[in-house]
N, C-alpha and C positions, 0 to 999 in steps of 0.2 A: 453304790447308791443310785447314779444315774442308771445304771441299768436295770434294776430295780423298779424306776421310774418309766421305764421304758416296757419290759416287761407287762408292770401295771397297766398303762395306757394303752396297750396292742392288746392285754385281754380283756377291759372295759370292752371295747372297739367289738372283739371277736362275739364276746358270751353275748350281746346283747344284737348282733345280726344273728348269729343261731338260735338266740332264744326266742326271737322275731319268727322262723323257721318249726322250731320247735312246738310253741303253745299253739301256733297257728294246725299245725299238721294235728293235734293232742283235740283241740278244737272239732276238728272235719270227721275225728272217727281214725285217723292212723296210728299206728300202733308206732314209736319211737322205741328202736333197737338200744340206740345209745346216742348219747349227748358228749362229745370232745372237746374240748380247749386245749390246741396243737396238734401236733403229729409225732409220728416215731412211737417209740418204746413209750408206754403208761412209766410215769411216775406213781398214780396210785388212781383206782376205780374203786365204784363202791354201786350196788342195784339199790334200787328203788321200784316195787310194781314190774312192769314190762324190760323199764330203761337201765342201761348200765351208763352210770356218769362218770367221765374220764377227764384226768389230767394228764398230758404228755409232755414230753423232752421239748418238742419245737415249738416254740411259741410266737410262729409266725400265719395261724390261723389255726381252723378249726373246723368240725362237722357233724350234722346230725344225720344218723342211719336208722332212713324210714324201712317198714317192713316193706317189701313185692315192692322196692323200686326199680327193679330190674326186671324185661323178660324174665332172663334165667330163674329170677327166684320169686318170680310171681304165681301164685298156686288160686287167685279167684277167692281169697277170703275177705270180705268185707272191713277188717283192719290194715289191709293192704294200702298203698298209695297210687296202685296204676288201677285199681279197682275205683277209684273214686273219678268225679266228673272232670272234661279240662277244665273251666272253673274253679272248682275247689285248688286243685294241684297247682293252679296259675296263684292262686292266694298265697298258698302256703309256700312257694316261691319267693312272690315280691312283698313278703310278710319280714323276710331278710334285712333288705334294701329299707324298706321302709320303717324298719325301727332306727335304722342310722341315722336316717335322715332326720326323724324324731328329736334322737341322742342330741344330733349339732344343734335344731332348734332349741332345746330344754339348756345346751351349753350355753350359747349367745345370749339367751334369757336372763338365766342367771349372773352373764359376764355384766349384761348391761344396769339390770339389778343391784348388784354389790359394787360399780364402780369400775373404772380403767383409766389407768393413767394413759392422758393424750396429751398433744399439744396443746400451752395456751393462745389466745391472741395477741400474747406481748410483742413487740416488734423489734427482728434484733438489729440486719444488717439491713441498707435498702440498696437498692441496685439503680445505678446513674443511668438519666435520661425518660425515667420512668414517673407518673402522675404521683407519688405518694411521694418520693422527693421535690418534686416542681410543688408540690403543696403544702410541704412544709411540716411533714410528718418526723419523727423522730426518734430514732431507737431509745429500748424501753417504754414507748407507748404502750399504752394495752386500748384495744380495738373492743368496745362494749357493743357497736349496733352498726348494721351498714340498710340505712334508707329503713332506720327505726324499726328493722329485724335484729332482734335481740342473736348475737353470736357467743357460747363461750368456748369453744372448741376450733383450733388451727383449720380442722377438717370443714366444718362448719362456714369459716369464713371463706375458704377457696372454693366449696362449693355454689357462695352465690357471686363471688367475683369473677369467675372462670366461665361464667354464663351470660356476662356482658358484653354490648357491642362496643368495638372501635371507637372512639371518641365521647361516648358514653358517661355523665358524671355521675358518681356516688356520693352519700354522706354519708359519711363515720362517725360516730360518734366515739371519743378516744378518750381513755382516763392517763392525765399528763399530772403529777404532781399533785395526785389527790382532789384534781380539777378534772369535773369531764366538757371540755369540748365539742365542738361539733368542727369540720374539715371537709371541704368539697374535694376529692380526685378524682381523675381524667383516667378512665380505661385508655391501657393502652391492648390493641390485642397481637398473638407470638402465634406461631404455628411450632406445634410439636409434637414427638411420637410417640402415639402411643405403646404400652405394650408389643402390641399385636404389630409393631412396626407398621404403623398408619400414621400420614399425619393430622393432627387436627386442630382447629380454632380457639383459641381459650383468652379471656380477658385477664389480664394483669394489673398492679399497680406497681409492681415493684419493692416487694419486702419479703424480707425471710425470716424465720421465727426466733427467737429467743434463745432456745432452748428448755423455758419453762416447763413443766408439766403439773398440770391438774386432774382430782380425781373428778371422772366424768360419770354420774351416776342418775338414773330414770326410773320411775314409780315401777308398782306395781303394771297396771298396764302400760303404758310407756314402753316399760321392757320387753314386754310380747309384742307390740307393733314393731318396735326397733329391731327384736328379735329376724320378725317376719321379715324386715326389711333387708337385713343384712344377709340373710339367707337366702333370698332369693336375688341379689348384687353376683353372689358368691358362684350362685348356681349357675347362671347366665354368663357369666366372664370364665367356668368352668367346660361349661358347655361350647362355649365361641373358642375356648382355645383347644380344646380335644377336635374338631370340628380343622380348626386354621392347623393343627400339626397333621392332619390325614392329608390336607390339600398343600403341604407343604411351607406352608407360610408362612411359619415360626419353629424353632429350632425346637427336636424332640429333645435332646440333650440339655437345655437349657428349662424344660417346662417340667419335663417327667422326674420324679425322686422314688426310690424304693425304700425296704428297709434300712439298710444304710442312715440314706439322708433322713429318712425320721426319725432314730436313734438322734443323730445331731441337731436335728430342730427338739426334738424333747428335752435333750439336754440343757439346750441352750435357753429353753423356755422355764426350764425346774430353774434355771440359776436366776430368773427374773423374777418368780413367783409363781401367786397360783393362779390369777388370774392367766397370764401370758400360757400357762400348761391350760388352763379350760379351754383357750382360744384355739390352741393347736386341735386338743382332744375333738374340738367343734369341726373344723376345720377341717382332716381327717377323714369324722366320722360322714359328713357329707361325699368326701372325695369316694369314700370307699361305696358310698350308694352309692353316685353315680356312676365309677369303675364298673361295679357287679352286674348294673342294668345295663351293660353294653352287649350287643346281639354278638358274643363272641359264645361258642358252642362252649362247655366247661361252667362258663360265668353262665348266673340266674338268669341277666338278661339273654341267654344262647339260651337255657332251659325254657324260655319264655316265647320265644321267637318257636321253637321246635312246638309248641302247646298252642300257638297261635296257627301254625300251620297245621297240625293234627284236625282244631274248631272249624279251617276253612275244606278239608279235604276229608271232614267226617270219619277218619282213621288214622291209624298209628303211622308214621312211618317204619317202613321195614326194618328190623333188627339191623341188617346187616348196613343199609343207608346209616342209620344213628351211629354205627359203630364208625363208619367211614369219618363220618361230621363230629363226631366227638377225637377223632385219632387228632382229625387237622386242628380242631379250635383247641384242642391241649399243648401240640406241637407250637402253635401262635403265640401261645399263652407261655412257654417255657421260651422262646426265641426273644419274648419283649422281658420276660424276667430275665436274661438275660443281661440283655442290652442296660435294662434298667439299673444291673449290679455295677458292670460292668461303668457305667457314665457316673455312677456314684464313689466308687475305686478312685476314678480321677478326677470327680470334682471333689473329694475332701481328702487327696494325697495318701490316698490308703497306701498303695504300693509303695510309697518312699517311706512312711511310718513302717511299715514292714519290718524293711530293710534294715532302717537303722537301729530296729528292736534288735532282728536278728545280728547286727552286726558289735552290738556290745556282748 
């Protein structure tokens, strides 16, 4: 079943970067050979017009085969792909990339749309020496407003307390016994690490949550701003850490997952629901545009970078250059698939599950 789940979610992910790929090249005047989801041996093709549409064995990606995208079999006919402008061919490129990115916006939308369970403001444990006990706060409160900003989300509330200064008072407005309250606490502020092992300034009171959870749900528009917002949070801490693991700053082992660890994060997402499964699918489908636009020769973003130097140098690079530039960025590209199997094996115990399969 779970894999099944899995399965699904990796060719949601696939058909809709190649179909990104696809309408766009269908668009320009190129002729599409064929349309894939996976590799290896077909499971089962079938034509349409020009294209032959395929299902294969692997279903760990996928490909569209434009006509004349190669020297070798490029013949100068106008349904070609190297016959058309850089331009165009740059589209039909990051036409890929950018349906993903779409995909996660359209996910997020929806998540925020239909609801997600989060934390509430209830208040469970408080932590000694800190303003929310010196004030007289008290588990099981639930926290309705801080300085008459309406809060209903755990997230919500440490965003505007994590923003205040040292010595700093707030007012809470607290539901205690079907009674609300009002409570003046004293920011206290912690230094702590981030992620990215930095540290930094955050305001505290001193409470921890509940445990509660409420469904957290936003309008029609609402949804699309929040959408926007969270997808671009996502992209930027995406960004900063592919960025911080090239300059060494944070562990590649600890940031990077492959197929493997998605398998596991999908599973583990089917057993929560379907929102927690739309969040991965969002999640993901982002990852995998930003992945693709990286100037690695092989990926769109290497296909892009080579199209961008063609624009500046008013010609092709040499066959035999591309061939060189394509041998290294696939060799790059099969060394981090690698690595990437390889840190997944031992961060979910592959090899001792192995083992003890094989050893009954």
């Amino acid at each position: 079943m779970f894999f099944a789940i899995f399965v699904l979610v990796l060719g949601i992910l696939i058909f809709v970067h190649e179909f990104g790929h696809f309408v766009v090249a269908k668009r320009s005047g190129v002729i599409v050979e064929e349309f894939s989801l996976g590799f290896g041996p077909r499971i089962c093709s079938w034509r349409m017009a020009d294209t032959r549409y395929s299902i294969c064995i692997i279903p760990l990606g996928g490909f569209v085969k434009l006509a004349g995208d190669s020297p070798e079999e490029f013949k100068g006919q106008p349904g070609e792909y190297l016959s058309k402008s850089v331009g165009q061919r740059a589209r039909i490129i990051f036409a890929g990339p950018l349906l993903n990115y779409i995909l996660a916006f359209f996910c997020f939308w929806l998540i925020f749309f239909l609801g997600f369970p989060t934390l509430s403001c209830r208040v469970g444990n408080l932590v000694d020496n800190f303003g929310a006990q010196e004030a007289g706060i008290q588990p099981g409160d639930k926290i309705l407003a801080v300085n008459d900003q309406e809060v209903k989300t755990w997230e919500e509330l440490q965003n505007i307390i994590q923003g205040k200064a040292e010595g700093e008072f707030v007012n809470l407005a607290v539901l205690r016994n079907n009674q609300r309250i009002n409570i003046l606490v004293r920011i206290k502020q912690q230094r702590v690490n981030t992620i990215w092992g930095q540290e930094k300034t955050i305001g505290l009171i001193g409470i921890k949550p509940a445990g509660e959870f409420v469904n957290r749900r936003y309008g029609l528009v609402g949804s699309f701003f929040m959408a926007g917002e969270r997808l671009f949070l996502l992209t930027r801490v995406t960004l900063k850490s592919l960025l911080w693991i090239a300059m060494g700053r944070i562990s590649f082992r600890q940031s990077v997952t492959g197929p493997l660890g998605i398998f596991y994060i999908t599973k583990e997402a089917a057993n929560l629901g379907i929102i927690p499964l739309i969040q991965v699918v969002a999640v993901i489908s982002m990852s995998l545009a930003i992945f693709n636009l990286l100037p690695l020769p092989v990926l769109d973003g290497g296909h892009l970078l080579l199209l961008f130097i063609e624009k500046i140098r008013r010609k092709r690079l040499s066959v035999q250059t591309e061939r060189i530039v394509t041998q290294i960025g696939f060799s790059i590209i099969i060394l981090l698939l690698i690595l990437v199997f390889y840190n997944d094996f031992l961060r979910y115990d592959v090899f001792n599950k192995i083992y003890k399969w094989w050893s009954q």
